[in-house]
N, C-alpha and C positions, 0 to 999 in steps of 0.2 A: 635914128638908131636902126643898125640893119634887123633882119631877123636874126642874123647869127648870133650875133653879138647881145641882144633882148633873149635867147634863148639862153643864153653861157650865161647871163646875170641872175636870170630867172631860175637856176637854177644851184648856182652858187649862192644865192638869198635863200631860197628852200632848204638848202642843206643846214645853214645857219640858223635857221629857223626851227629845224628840226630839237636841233642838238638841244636848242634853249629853251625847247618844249621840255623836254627830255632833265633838261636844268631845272626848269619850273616843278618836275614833278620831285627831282632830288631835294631841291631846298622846300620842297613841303615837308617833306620828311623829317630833315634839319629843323623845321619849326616844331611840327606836332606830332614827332616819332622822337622826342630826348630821351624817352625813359626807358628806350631802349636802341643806345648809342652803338654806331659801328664801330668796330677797327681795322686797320687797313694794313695788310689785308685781313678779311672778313673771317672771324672765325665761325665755319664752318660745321662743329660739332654743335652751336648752342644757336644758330640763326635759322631760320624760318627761310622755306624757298622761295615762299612768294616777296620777303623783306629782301633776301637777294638777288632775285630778279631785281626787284624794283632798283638796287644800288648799283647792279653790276648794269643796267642801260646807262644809265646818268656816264658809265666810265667814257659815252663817247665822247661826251661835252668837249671836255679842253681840250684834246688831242684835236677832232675836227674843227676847231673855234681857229685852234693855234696856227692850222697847216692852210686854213681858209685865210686867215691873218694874211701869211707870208703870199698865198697867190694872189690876192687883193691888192699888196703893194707890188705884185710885177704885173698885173693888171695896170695899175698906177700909172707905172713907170712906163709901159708900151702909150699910155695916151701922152702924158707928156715927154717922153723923149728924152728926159733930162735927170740924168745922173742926183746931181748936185741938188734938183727940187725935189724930188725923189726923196733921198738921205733926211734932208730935212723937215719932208711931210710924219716921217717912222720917227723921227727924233723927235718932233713937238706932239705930234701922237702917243708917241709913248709918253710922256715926261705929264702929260695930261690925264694918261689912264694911272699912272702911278699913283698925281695928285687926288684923284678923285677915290680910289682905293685908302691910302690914308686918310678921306676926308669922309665923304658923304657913303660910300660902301660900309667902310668899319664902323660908322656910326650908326646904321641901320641896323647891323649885327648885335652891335655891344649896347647902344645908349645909352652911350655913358660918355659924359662931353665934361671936363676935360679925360680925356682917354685914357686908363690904366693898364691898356694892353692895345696894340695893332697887330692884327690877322693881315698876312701878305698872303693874300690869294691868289685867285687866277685872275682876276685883272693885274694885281701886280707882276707877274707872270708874264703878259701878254704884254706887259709896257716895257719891262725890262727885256723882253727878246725883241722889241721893235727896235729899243736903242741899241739891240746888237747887231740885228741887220742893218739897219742906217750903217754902219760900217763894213759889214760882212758884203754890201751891194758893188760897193767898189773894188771888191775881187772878180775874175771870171765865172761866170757861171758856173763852168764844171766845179772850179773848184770850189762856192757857196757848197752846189751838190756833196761835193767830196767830205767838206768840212762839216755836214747835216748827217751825211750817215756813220760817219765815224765819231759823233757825237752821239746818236740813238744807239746804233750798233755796239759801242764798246764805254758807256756812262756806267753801266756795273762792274767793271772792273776796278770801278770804284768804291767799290761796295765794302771791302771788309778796311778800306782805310776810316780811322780812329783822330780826332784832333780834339785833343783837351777842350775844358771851356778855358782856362787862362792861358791859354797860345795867341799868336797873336793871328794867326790863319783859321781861329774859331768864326768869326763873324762872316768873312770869306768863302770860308765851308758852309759855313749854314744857310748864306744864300746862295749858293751854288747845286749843293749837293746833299744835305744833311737837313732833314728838318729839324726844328731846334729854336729853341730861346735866345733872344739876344737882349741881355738885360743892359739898359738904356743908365736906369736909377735904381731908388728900392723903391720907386712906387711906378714904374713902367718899364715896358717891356714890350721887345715886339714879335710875335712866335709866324717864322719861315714856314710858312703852310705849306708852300708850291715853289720848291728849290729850282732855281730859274735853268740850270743846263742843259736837260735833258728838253726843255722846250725851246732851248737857243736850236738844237737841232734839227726838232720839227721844225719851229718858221722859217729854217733854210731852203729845208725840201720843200714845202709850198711854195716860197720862191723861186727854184727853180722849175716845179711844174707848170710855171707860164710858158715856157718855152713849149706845152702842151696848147695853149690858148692864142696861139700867133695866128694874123689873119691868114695866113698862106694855110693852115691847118686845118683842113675841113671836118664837120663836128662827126661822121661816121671815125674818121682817124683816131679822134680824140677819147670818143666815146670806147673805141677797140682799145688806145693805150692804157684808158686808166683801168677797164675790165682785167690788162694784163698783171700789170702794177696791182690792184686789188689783189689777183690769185695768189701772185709772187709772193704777196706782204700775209697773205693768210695761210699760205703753205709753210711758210719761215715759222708761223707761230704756231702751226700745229705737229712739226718735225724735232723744232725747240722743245716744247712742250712734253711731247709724246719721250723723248729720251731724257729728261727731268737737268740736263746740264747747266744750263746758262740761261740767264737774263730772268729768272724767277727760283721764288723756293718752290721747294717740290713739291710734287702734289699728292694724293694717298690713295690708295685704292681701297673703297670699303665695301660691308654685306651690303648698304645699302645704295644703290644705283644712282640715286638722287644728292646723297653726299661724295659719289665718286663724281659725278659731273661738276657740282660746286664746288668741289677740292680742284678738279681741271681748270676752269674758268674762272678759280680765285686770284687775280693779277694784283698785282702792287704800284698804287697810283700815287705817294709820296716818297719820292721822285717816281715819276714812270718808268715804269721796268721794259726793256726790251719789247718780253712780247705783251705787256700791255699796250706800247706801242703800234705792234703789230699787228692786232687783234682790231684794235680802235679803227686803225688808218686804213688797213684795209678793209672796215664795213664803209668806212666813210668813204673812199673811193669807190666801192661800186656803189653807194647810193648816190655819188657824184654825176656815174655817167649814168645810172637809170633815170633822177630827176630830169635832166639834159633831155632824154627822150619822152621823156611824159610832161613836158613841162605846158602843156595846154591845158591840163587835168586842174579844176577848179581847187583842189585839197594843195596842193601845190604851189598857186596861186594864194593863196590864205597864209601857208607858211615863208610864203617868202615876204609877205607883207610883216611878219614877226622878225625874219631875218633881213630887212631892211633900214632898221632902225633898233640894234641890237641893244648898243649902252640906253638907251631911254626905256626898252624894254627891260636890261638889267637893273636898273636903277628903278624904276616902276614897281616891279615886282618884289623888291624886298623890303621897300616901305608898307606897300598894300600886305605884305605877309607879315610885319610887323605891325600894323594897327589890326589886325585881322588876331593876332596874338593875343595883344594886350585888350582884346576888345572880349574875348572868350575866358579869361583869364577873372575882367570887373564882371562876368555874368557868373561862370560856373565854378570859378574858383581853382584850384589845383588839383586835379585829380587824379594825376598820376606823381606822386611823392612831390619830387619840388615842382613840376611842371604840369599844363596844361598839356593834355594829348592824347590825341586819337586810340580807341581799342580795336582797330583794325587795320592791315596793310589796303583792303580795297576802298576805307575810307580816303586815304592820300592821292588814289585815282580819281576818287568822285571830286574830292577838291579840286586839283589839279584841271582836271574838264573844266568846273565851274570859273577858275580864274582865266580859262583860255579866251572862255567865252568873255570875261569882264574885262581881260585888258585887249581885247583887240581892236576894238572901235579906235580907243585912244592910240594904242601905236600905229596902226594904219593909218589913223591922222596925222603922227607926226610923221611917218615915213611918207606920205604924200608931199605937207610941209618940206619935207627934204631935198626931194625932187624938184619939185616948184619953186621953191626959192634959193637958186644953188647961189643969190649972191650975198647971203648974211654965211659967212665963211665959217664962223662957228659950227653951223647946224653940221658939219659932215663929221665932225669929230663924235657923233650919235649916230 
């Protein structure tokens, strides 16, 4: 492997890495912050800065996961060459993260087997926009591009459309664009967490920023384009922003300085709003091309050993924070009304360090494992 090509990996694994640190600290929350639950977006009058610091980092996760997703499979596609294996590497990739999201994900969540509700998350998310690019690949470039920003760029103008629940474009909607219930039975039901649209259009654009990653493309070039691409994507969200128009509600100006900033930086992440989009994608691209340049730096190295081996890390982590649960739950009991949980926001840090520290041995094994034995086929799909 050359150096360029170990530095563009090493660095695209770190950035992945990041995000799912970044995950790890959010679903600590989700475990031992219930008793005092978000809304989305965060209301601002009744939330504590330092609980929305801690929510509004977590907003990088999917946005960079999803856009890493799509330049991962045109990374794919430059090594093999081939359309058609391509299509079908995104299509059983997806159709895999789906299964496993209805299977072993939601059962981590709920434990409740047989299941009286399914969570369609962001792995479901991330499998349903693979099965859209497996098709979206055999268009032209430009036009993937074309069809990724006029999906980010104008998915709210979808916003004040209304579709009954007894229509027959309700279920449609709801995975598309509309978070919502889709009731199955009367004893199940599956609730559209992560409406799949607005991330069909991120993993376009990731796809076509391989056309960034070509070997003729030398990593100063690269390293300048996405610096641009960053500025552009952060200037749109704070122009947007600043005149209160489009792709979010407004924001408020108040006496106190620290609720005007949270009113500013409160985005809407069910569906992703424009400039949460915006916001996201472009911290994630300049963190893109600084890892690139730092990518010798031991801290670096460590996160990319987490973003190496992602689904075993996602699947890891929400078992250990589920026995970790129920393990706190047969000692201390309840203590905050129905649930076990933490009485402080820098308690979810201290956790978070601690599980960094416990599951890295294990995934760095298996991201080794991964490497090493590229011929049990399965392992890449982790």
């Amino acid at each position: 492997m050359s150096r360029d090509i170990s530095q563009r990996l090493i660095a695209i694994d770190a950035l992945r890495g990041l995000v799912m640190v970044l995950m790890l600290l959010d679903h600590v929350r989700e475990t031992f912050y219930l008793h005092l639950q978000l809304a989305d977006p965060i209301d601002v009058t009744s939330t504590d800065p330092m609980l929305f610091i801690n929510r509004t980092l977590a907003h990088l996760c999917a946005p960079v996961f999803v856009i890493l997703t799509g330049l991962s499979a045109a990374l794919y596609h430059q090594k093999v060459q081939d359309r058609r294996q391509t299509a079908l590497f995104l299509f059983q990739r997806g159709l895999i993260l789906i299964l496993l999201e209805l299977t072993l994900i939601n059962f981590a969540w709920t434990f409740q087997f047989p299941p009286q509700v399914i969570y369609l998350q962001v792995i479901w998310a991330i499998g349903m926009s693979m099965l859209a690019l497996s098709a979206l690949i055999w268009l032209p470039v430009g036009l993937v591009l074309i069809v990724g920003i006029v999906i980010v760029g104008g998915h709210n103008l979808l916003d004040p459309l209304q579709v009954s629940a007894d229509s027959i474009w309700s279920i449609p909607w709801a995975i598309l664009h509309d978070r919502g219930w889709i009731d199955i039975s009367e004893t199940f039901r599956m609730r559209t967490s992560y409406p799949v649209l607005p991330w069909v259009g991120v993993i376009s654009l990731g796809y076509t920023a391989g056309a960034l990653y070509r070997k003729e493309i030398f990593p100063l070039q690269r390293q300048k384009a996405l610096l641009v691409l960053s500025g552009i994507t952060l200037a749109l969200f704070f122009v947007l922003r600043s005149i209160n128009r489009y792709g979010e509600k407004p924001w408020q100006q108040s006496d106190v300085i620290t609720q005007t900033l949270m009113s500013y930086f409160n985005i809407t992440k069910y569906p992703p709003s424009l400039l949460f989009l915006c916001l996201t994608l472009g911290i994630g691209l300049y963190l893109l091309a600084v890892f690139e340049r730092q990518q010798q730096k031991r801290w670096l190295v460590m996160l990319a050993s987490f973003g190496a081996a992602p689904m075993f890390f996602y699947l890891l982590h929400l078992y250990v924070l589920k026995g970790m649960y129920l393990t706190a739950v047969a000692i201390w009991g309840k203590n905050q009304g129905e649930w076990f949980g933490f009485s402080a926001v820098w308690q979810l840090w201290v956790c978070t360090l601690v599980l960094m520290v416990v599951l890295f041995s294990p995934v760095r094994a298996f991201a080794r494992l991964k490497a090493r034995r590229r011929d049990i086929r399965w392992l890449k799909y982790f």
